[in-house]
C-alpha positions in Angstrom: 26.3 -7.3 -15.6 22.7 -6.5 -14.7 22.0 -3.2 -15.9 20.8 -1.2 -12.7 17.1 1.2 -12.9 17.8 4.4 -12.8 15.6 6.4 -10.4 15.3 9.2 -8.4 15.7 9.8 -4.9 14.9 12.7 -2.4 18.5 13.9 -2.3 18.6 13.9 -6.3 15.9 14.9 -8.3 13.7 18.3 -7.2 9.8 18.5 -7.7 9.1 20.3 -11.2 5.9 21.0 -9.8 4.6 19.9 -13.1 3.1 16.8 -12.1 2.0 15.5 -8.4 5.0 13.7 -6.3 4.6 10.5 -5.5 7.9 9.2 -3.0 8.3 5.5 -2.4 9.5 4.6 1.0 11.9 1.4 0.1 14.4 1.9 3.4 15.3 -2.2 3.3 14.5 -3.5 0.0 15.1 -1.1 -2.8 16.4 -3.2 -5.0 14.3 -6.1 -4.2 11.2 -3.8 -5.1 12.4 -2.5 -8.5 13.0 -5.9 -9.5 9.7 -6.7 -8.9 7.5 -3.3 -9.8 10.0 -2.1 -12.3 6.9 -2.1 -14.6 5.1 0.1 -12.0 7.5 2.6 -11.5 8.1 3.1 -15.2 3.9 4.0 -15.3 3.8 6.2 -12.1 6.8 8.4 -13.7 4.0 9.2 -16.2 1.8 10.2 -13.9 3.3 12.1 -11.0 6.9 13.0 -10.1 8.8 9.5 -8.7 10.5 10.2 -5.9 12.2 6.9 -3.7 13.1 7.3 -0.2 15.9 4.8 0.7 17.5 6.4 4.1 15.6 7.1 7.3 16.8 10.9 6.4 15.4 10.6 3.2 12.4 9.3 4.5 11.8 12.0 7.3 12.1 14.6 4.5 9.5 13.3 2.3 7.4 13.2 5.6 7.8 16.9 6.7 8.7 18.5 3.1 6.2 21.4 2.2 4.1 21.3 -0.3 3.4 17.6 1.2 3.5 15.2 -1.4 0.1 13.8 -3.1 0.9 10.2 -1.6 3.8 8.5 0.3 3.9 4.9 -0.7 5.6 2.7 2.1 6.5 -0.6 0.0 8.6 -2.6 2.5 8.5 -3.2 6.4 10.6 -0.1 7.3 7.9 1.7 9.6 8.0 -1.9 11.6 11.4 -1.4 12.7 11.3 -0.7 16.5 14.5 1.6 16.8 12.5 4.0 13.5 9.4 5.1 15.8 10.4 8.3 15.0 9.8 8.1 11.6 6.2 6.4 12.5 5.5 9.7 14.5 6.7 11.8 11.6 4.0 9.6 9.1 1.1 10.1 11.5 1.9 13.6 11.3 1.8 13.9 7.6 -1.3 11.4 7.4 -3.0 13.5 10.2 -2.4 16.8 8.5 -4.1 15.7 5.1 -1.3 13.2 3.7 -2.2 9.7 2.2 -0.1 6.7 3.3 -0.3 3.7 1.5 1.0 -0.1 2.6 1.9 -2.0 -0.4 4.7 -3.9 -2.6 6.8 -5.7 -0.1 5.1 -4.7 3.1 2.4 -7.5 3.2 4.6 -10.6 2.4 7.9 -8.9 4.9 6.0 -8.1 7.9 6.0 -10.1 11.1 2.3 -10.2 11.8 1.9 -9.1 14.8 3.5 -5.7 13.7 0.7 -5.0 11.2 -1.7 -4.5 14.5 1.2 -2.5 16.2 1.9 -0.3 13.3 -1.6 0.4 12.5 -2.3 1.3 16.1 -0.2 4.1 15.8 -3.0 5.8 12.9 -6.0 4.9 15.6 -6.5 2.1 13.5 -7.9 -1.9 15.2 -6.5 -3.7 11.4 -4.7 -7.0 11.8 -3.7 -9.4 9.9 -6.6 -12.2 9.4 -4.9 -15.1 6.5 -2.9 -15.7 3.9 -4.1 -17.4 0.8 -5.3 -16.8 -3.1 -9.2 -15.7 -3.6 -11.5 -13.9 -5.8 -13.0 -10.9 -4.0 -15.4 -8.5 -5.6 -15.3 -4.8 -5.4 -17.0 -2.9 -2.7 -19.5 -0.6 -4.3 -20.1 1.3 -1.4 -16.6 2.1 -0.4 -16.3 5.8 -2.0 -13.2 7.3 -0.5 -11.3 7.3 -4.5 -12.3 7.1 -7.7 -13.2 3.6 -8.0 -13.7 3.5 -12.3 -11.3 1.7 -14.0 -11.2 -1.1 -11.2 -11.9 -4.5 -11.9 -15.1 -5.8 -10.6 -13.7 -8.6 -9.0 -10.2 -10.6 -9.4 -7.7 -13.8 -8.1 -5.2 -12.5 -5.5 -3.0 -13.8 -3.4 -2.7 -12.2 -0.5 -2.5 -11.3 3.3 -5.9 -10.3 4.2 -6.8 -7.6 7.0 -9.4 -7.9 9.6 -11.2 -5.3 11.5 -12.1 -3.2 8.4 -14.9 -1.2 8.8 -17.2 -1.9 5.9 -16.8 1.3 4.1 -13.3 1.8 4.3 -12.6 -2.1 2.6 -11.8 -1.9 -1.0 -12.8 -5.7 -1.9 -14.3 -8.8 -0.5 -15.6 -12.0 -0.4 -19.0 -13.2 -1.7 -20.9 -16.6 -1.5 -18.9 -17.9 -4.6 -15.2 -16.8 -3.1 -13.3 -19.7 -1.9 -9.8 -20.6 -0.7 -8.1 -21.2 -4.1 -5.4 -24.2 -3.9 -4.2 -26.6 -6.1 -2.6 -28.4 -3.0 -5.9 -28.8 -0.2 -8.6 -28.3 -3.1 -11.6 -25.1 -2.5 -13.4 -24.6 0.6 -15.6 -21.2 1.4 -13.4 -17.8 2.9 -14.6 -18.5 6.3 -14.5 -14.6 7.1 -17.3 -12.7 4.9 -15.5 -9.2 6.2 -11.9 -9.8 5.3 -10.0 -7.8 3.0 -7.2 -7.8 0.8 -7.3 -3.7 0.0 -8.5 -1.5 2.5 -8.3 2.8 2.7 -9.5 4.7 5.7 -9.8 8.3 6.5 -6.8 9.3 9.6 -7.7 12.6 10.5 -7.0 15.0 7.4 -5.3 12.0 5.2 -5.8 8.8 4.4 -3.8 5.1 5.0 -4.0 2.3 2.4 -3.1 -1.1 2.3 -2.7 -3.8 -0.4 -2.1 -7.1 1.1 -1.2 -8.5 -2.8 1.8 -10.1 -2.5 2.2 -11.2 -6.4 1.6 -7.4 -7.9 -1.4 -8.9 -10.1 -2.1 -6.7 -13.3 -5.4 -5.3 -11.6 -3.7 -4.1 -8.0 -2.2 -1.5 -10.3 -5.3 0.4 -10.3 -5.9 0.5 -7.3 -3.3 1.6 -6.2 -3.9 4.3 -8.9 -6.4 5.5 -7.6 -5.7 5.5 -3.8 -2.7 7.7 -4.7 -5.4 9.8 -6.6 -3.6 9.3 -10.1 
């Protein structure tokens, strides 16, 4: 029998105020994501308090709870769901008020496309989707909303790359050597110079993130890291 992650949830474990709480929205794939960032969770529970969200409830609480917590990390399509706009009112609050929201795990690779540009709407935000493929991007030395040391200077991804990402606020991207990797169709050049596959942008008080990685490389881990402000 497949031995099952123990973890904690909003209804079961209480901040020891010890460490920064970090909650991890997972309302339709909780299982699906331990699987795949069991490796992750095990290093944020050494950095802040874990805390995973896996009912609307639980969610809303995490949303409205005070102290707010340092970073809500929304890690499957849940806020796409039509009949949750609630809860989407209830994260522009807490973005808008000085909370960070960050896009990751699951939510690239789940996500009907054109819900991205609905969903991101809702923070005042024009990202959409732009393609889907493997590249090297570079990191954006200019782009100073986190800490950016300890981030790779440039690395493979696949992923599903934004557009309409204002040049400060993109995390990596292309240069003239980044081309479509594929061991199917062969290389050609990114045809978009200002895609991205990381992006974080001021909302008011707070900040939303996105990762668009879709195979949890070694070096998303960081950022991610650092957009949580770990």
């Amino acid at each position: 029998m497949k031995k099952q992650r123990q973890r904690a949830t909003m209804a079961s474990s209480e901040p020891t105020g010890a460490k920064p709480i970090i909650v991890v929205l997972t309302l339709d794939k909780p299982e699906f994501f331990e699987d795949m960032y069991g490796p992750f969770i095990d290093l944020l529970k050494t950095k802040a308090e874990f805390q995973q969200a896996n009912t609307p409830e639980d969610a809303r609480a995490a949303f409205n709870i005070h102290p707010k917590p340092a970073a809500i990390l929304s890690a499957d399509e849940s806020l796409t769901v039509s009949t949750r706009i609630s809860l989407v009112h209830d994260a522009v609050s807490y973005v808008r008020s000085g909370g960070i929201l960050v896009f990751m795990g699951l939510f690239s690779g789940f996500t009907q496309y054109p819900n991205f540009k609905t969903l991101f709407s809702r923070f005042d935000l024009p990202w959409a989707t732009k393609s889907y493929h493997r590249s090297t991007f570079k990191l954006n030395r200019e782009m100073t909303h986190f800490n950016k040391s300890g981030l790779a200077t440039s690395y493979s991804q696949k992923a599903v790359y934004l557009a309409n990402v204002a040049y400060d606020d993109a995390v990596y991207l292309p240069d003239d050597d980044s081309v479509v990797e594929s061991n199917v169709f062969g290389s050609r050049p990114v045809s978009d110079p200002t895609e991205t596959p990381a992006a974080f942008a001021k909302v008011g008080e707070g900040n939303v993130g996105y990762l668009g990685d879709v195979n949890n490389e070694d070096a998303t881990t960081p950022v991610l890291l650092g957009m949580c402000g770990l």
